[in-house]
Each structure stands twice: as C-alpha cells, then as structure tokens.
C-alpha positions in Angstrom: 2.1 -58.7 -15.9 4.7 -58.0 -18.1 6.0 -55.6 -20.3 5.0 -55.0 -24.8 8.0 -55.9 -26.2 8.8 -53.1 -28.4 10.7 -54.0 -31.5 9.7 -51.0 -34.0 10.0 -47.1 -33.9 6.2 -47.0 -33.7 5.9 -49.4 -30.5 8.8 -47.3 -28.9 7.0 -43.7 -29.6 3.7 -45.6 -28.5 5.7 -45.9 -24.6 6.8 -42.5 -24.4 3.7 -40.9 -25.5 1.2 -43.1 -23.0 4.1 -41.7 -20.3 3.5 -37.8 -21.6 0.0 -38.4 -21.6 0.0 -36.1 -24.6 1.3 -33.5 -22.1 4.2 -31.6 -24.6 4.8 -28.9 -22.5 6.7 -30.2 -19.6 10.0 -29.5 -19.6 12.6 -30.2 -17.8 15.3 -28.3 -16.0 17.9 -27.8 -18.5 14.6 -26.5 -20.8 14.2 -29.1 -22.9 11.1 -28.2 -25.5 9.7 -31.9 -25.6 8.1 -30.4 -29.0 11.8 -29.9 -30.5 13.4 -32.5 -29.2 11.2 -35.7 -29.2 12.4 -37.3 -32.5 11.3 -40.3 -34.4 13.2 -43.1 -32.3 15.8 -44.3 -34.3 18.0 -47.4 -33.5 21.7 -47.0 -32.5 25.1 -48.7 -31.3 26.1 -46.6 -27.9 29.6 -47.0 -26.4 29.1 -48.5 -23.1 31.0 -47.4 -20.7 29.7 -49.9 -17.4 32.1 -53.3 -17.6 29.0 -55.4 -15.9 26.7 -54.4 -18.0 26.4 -56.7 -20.9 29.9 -57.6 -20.6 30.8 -53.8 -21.7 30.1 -54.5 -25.1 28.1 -51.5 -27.2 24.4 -51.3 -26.4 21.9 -51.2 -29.2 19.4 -48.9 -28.4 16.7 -46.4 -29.1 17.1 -43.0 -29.3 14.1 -41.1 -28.1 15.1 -37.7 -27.8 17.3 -35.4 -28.7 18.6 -32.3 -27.1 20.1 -30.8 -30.2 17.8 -32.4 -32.7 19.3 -33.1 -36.3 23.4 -32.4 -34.8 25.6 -35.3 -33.1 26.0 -32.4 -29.9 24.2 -32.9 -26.4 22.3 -35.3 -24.5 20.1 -38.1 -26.2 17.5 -40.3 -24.1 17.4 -43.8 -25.0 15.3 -46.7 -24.2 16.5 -50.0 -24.0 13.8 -52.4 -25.4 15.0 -55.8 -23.6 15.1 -54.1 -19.8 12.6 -51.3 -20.6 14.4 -48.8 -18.6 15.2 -45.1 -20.2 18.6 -43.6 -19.9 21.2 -41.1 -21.1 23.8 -41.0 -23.6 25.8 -37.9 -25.1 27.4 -37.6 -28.2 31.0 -37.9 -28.9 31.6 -37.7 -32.3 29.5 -39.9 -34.2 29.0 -42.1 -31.0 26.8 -41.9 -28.3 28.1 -43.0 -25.4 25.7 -44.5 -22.9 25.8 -43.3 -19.6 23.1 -44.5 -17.1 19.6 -45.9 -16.9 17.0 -43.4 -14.9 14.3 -45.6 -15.0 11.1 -43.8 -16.7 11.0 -41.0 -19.4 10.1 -38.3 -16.9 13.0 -39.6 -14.4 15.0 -39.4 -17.2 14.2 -36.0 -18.5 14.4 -34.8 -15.0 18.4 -36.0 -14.7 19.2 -33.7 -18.0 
C-alpha cells in the first residue's frame, strides 16, 4: 500500500499528528516542548550537504518543527514529501542545512 502524497501544509500536519496520536507531551531528550515547537509546516530550500543525494542539489522540504520557534537558531525537523522520511536540518543563517533522514517523527525527535 502506498504512501498519501502530501502536497499541502494541512496534509503534512495531518502525518505528524496521526504519528503523536494527539500525545503533546512527549518530549524528547534535548526537552523539546512538542507544544512550542510544532509549527505550521512551511516549505523550504535546505542546503544539502550528501553528494548522492539528489545529485547534492538543495532539497525542498517541509519544515515541521522548530526548536527555536519564530528565530533562524537550532534544529528544525523536516519531512520530505517524495521519500516520506523525516529528518534534521539546522540553521545557518537564513539556510537550513539538511543533515540526515531518521526515518519517523519520533525517531527523529529522539536524534535531537
């Protein structure tokens, strides 16, 4: 069976909450509040650093959560609609730079 495709903010929330289960108090080990720092996913070009991944050019993806909401500081997690997969990226600048898929939300959370 495969995969909803998930081409708007709404679809991309709808994933992340059916993974929480409406749960908003887990946390992870760096004590993320998941009520802070889940935003309204957003769409955004990330620096990739990995050569065989998509040639190295910049990922388009969305941003989930933030770990300093509303400031380009700390980690993000993405998701990446095409491979479904959730990953980090960190700011630099204005940039995010992309820095490895984890799989799941929760994995995800859990490598903060």
């Amino acid at each position: 069976m495969s995969k909803p495709s998930a081409k708007t903010a709404w679809d991309v929330r709808t994933i992340v909450d059916a993974e929480l289960g409406g749960e908003l108090s887990q946390s992870s080990g760096h004590g993320i509040n998941l009520r802070r720092c889940l935003i309204e996913p957003r769409k955004v070009m990330c620096q990739n650093t990995f050569p065989k991944l998509k040639g190295g050019k910049p990922l388009e993806l969305w941003i989930v959560l933030e770990e300093t909401p509303g400031t380009s500081d700390g980690y993000l997690i993405v998701f990446d609609e095409e491979t479904h997969q959730f990953g980090l990226a960190a700011w630099t600048d204005s940039t995010p730079v992309f820095l490895g898929f984890y799989g799941t939300f929760l994995s995800t959370l859990e490598c903060m």
